[in-house]
C-alpha positions in Angstrom: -88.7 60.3 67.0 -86.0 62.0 69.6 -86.0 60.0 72.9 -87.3 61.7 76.1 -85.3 61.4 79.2 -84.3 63.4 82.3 -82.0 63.1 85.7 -85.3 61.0 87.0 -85.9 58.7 84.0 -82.6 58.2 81.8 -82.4 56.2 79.1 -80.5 52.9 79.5 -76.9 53.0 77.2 -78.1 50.2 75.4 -81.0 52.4 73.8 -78.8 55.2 73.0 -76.7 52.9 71.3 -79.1 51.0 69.1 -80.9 54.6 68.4 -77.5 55.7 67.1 -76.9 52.6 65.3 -79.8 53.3 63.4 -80.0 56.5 62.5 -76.3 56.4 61.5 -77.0 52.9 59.5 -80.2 55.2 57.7 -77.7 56.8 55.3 -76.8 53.3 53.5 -74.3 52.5 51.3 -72.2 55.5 49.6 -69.2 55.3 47.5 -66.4 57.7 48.8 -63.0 59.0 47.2 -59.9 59.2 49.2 -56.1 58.5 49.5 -55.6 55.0 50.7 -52.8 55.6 53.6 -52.5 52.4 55.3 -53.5 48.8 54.3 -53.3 45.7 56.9 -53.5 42.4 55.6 -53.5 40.0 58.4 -52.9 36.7 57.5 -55.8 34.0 57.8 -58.2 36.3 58.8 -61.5 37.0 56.9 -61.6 41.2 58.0 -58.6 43.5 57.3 -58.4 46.9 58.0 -57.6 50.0 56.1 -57.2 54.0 56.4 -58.7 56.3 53.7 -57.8 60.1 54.0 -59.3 63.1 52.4 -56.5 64.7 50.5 -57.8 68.3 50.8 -58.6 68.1 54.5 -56.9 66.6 58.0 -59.7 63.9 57.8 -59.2 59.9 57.7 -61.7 56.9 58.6 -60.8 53.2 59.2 -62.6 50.9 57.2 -62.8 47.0 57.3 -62.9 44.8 54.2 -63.1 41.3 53.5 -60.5 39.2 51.5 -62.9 38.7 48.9 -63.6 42.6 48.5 -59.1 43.6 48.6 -58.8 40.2 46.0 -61.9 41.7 43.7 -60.1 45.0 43.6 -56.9 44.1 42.3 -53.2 45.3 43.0 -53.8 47.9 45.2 -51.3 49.7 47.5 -50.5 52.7 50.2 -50.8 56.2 48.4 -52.9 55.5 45.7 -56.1 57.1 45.1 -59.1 55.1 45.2 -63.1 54.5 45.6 -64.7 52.3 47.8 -68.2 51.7 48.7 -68.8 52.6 52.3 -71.7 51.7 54.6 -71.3 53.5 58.0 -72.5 51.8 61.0 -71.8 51.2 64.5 -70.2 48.3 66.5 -73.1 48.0 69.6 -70.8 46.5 72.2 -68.2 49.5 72.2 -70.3 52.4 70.5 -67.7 52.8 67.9 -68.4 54.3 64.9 -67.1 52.0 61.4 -67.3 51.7 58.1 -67.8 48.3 56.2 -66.4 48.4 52.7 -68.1 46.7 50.5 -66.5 47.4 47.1 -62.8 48.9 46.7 -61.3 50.5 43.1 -58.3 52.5 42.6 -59.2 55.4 40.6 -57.4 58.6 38.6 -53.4 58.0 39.4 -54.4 55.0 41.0 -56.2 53.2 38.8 -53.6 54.3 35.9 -50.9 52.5 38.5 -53.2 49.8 38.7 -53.2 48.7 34.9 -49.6 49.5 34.8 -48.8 47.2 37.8 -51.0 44.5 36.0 -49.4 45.1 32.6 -45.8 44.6 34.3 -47.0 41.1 35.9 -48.0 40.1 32.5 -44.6 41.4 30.7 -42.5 40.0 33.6 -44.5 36.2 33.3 -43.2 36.4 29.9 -39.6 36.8 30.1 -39.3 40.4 29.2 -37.9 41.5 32.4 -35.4 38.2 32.8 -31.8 39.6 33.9 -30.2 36.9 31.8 -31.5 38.0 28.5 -30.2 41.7 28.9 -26.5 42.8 26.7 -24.1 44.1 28.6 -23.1 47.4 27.0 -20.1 47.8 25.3 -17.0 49.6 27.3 -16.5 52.1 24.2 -19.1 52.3 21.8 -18.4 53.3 18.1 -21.4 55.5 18.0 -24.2 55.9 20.4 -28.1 56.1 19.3 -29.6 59.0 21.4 -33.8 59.1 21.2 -35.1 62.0 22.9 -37.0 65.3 22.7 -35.6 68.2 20.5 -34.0 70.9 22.5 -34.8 68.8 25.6 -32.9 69.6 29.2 -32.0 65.6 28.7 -30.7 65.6 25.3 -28.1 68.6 26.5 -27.3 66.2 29.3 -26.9 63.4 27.5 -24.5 65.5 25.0 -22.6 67.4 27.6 -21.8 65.0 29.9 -20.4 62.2 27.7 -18.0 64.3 25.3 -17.0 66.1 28.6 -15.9 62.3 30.0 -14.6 61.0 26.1 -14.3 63.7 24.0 -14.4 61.5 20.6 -17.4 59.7 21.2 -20.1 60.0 18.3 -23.6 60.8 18.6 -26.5 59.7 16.2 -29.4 61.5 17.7 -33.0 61.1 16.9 -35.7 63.1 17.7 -38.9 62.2 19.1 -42.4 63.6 21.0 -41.6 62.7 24.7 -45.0 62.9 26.0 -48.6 62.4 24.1 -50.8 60.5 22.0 -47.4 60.7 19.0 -44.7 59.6 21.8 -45.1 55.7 21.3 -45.2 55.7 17.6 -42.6 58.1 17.5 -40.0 56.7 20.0 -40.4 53.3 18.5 -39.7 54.4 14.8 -36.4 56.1 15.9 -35.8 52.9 18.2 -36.2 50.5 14.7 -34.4 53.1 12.9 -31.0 53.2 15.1 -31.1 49.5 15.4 -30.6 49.1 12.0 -28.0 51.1 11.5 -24.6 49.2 12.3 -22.6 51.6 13.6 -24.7 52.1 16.5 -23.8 50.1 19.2 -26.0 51.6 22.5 -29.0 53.2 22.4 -30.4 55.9 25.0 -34.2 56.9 25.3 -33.4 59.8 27.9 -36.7 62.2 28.8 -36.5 64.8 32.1 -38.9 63.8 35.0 -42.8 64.2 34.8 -46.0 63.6 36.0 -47.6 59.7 35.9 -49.5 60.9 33.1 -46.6 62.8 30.9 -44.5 58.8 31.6 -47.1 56.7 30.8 -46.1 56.0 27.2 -43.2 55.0 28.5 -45.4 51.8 29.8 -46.7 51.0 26.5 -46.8 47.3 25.8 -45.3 48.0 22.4 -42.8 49.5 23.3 -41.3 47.5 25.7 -41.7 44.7 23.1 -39.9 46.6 20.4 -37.5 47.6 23.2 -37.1 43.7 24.2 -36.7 42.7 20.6 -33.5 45.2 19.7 -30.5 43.6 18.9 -28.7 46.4 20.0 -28.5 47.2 24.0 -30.7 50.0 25.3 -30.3 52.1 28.0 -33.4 53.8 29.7 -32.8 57.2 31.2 -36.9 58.1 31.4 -37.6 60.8 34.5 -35.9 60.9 37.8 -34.8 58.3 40.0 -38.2 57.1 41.7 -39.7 57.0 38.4 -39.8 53.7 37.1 -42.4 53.0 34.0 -42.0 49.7 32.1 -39.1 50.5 29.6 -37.3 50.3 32.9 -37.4 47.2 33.3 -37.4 46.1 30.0 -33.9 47.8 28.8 -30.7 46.4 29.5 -29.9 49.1 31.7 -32.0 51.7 33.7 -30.4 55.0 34.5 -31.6 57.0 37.1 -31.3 60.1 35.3 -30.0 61.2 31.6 -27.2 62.5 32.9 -26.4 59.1 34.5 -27.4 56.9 31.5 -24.4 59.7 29.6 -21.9 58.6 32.9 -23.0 54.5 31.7 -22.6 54.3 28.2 -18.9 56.2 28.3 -16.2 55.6 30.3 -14.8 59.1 31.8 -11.3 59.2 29.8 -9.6 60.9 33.2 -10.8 57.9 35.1 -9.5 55.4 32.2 -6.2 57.3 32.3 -5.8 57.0 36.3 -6.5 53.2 36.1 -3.4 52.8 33.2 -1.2 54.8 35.4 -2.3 52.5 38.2 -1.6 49.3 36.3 1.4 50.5 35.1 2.7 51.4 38.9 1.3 47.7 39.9 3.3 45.8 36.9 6.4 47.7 37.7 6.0 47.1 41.7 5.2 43.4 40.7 8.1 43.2 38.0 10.4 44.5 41.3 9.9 42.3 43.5 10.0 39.4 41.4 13.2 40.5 40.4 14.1 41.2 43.7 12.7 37.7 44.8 14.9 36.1 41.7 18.1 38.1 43.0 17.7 36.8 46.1 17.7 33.4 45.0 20.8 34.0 43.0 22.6 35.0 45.6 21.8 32.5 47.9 22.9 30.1 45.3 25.6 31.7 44.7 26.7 31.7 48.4 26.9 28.2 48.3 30.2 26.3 48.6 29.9 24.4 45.5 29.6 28.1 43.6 31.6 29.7 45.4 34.8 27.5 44.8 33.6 25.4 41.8 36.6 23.5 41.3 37.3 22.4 44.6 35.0 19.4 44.5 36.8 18.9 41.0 39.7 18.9 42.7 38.8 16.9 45.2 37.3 14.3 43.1 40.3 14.1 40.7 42.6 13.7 44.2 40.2 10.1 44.6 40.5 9.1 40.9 44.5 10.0 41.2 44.7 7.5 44.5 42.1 5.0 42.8 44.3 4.8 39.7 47.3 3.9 42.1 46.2 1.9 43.9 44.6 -0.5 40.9 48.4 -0.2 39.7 50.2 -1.1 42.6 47.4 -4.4 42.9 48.1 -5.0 39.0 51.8 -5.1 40.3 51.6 -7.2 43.0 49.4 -9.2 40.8 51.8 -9.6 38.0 55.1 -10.2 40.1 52.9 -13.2 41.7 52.3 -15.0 38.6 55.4 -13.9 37.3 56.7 -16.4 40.1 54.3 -18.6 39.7 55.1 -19.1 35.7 59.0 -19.3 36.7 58.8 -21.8 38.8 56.2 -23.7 36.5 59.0 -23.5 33.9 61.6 -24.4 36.2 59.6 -27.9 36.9 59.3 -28.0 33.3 62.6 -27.3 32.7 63.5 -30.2 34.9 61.3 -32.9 33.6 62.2 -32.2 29.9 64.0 -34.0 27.9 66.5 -31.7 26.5 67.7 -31.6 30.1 68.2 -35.3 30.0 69.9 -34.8 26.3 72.3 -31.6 27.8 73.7 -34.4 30.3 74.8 -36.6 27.1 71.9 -39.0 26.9 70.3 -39.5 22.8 66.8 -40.6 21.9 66.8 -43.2 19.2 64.0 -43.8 16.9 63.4 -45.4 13.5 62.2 -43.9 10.2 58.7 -44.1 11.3 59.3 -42.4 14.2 58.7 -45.1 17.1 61.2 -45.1 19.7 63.7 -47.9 20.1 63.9 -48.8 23.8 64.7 -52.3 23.0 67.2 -54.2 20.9 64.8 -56.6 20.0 63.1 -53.5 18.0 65.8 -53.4 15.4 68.5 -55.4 13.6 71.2 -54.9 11.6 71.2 -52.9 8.6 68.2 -51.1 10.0 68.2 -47.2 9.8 67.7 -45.7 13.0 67.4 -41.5 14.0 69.7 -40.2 17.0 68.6 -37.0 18.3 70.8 -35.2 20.4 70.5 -32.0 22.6 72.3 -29.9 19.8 70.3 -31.9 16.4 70.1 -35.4 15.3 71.5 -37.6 12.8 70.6 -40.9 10.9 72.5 -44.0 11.7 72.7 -47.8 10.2 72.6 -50.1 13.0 75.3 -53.1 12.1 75.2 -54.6 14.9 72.8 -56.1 17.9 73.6 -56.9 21.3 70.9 -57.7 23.8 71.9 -57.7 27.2 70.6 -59.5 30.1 68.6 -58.3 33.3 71.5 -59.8 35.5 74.2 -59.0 33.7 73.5 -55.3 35.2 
């Protein structure tokens, strides 16, 4: 029933407000579609707000949502499309129209990103995306494993680009449905099949960019098993560079493009060329100056006195042997003149008391046969034989006679 009021009798604000609060509040509960452009999470609170726009028309709303409600809905984020069940209503002390959410879903792209985003969480909680269980490609592969679409803008790419940079590098390619309900199954056969083979030792899935829908086999839970289980590395080249699906994150190497994961799994031969001229130029300017450091040394030895004149200090110390050696003769002189001396006049006291001296003045020693002296005539008698030695010999004598003589007959 519309209210009545004029200039005379208006209506107090607080009844045009609860009237508006109630018709709006009439239309109940209605689930809406829209892109979700903003999302505020404030921390510890029990009310967050977000933005939902129409994506055909300049139109957006704010809506509020509990924690409960953004938990129940999963991982949700800004740009994705979603649902949420609305109930319009108006706040009484400002008059602002709101609406309370009361049940959030993503929904066509979104709720696709939704179970892929889950699907990572559960693949990454397992190890699949761990960076210490990816190879590290070889520098030069033998032959490279290419899976990709036949006649595909990425398998020319992929061709072009690497023989351009190494001319002899090999290709093994296998073909495969990029896209569709065949694209798992297929891809993974010709991923078992080039693992096997041993020559191959890199293997490129490589597929042009797409919608979420013509990529999403590329998030297949198989496949990233099968991709983590290869024993030989993998490189992913799938879309353009903000498309990332699982196998991404799964390979040992994402490339941003095909033609990238080409510049990745080849070295450019011009650039590998460049870099041997380069060392060579650094070994020969190191191999310089170490020569150069070495010469200097040489010469500085060289320019020392002892080098420079190397039998002067020979000379100088045969000049100190030469004067060491005379004078140890001259002392072995001296020394030999003094007991020369010494032994002559030892021998000249010898000389002296001896008694061949006494026996050169004319004096004998008598002695009998056994050899004892006679210094007394009371030692022999007559008829005794008696030895005379003399200065010049002895001879033997019979004594026929004895005279003693007295003390004081002098």
């Amino acid at each position: 029933m519309p209210l009545t009021s004029s200039p005379e009798q208006p209506q107090p604000l607080r009844a045009i407000v609860a009237a508006t609060k109630s018709w709006v509040e009439r239309l109940g509960s209605v689930w809406v579609a829209g892109q979700l452009i903003e999302l505020k999470r404030r921390s510890g609170a029990a009310t967050h707000f977000l933005t939902l726009r129409d994506p055909l028309a300049e139109v957006s709303v704010t809506l509020t949502a509990s924690t409960g409600v953004l938990d129940a809905a999963g991982p949700v984020a800004e740009g994705m499309e979603v649902v949420a069940l609305v109930r319009p209503t108006v706040w009484s002390r400002s008059g602002s129209l709101t609406f309370e959410c009361g049940d959030l879903r993503a929904s066509g792209e979104g709720r696709l990103l939704a179970q892929i985003e889950q699907r990572k969480r559960m693949l990454q909680a397992e190890g699949l995306f761990d960076r210490a269980r990816k190879q590290p490609l070889p520098f030069l592969p033998k032959t490279v494993g290419l899976i990709t679409g036949e006649g595909s803008a990425a398998e020319r790419d992929v061709l072009q680009v690497a023989r351009r940079r190494w001319p002899g590098v090999r290709f093994v390619v296998k073909h495969a449905l990029m896209q569709g309900t065949s694209c798992v199954e297929q891809v993974r056969d010709a991923l078992t099949t080039l693992d096997r083979d041993p020559d191959v030792q890199v293997i490129v899935i490589a597929r042009g960019g797409g919608s979420l829908q013509d990529l999403l086999p590329f998030s297949d839970e198989s496949l990233a098993r099968a991709v983590f289980a290869c024993r030989t590395p993998v490189v992913s080249a799938i879309g353009h560079e903000p498309d990332t699906p699982i196998l991404d994150l799964v390979a040992d190497l994402r490339a941003a493009t095909p033609t990238d994961a080409a510049k990745r799994v080849v070295p450019d031969v011009a650039d590998e060329r460049a870099r041997v001229v380069q060392a060579g130029q650094r070994v020969r300017a190191a191999m310089l100056r170490l020569i150069d450091r070495e010469a200097h040394v040489l010469a500085t030895m060289r320019s020392r006195p002892v080098l420079a004149d190397p039998i002067g200090p020979m000379n100088v110390q045969a000049g100190q042997v030469r004067e060491l050696r005379a004078r140890g003769e001259r002392a072995v002189r001296a020394r030999l003149r003094e007991e020369a001396a010494w032994v002559e006049h030892a021998l000249s006291r010898v000389r002296a008391l001896s008694p061949r001296a006494t026996l050169l003045r004319g004096y004998a020693i008598v002695s009998t046969e056994a050899g004892q002296p006679v210094d007394s005539t009371t030692i022999v008698s007559p008829g005794d034989a008696v030895v005379t030695m003399l200065a010049d010999g002895l001879f033997r004598a019979e004594v026929t006679e004895v005279e003693s003589r007295r003390e004081s007959d002098g």
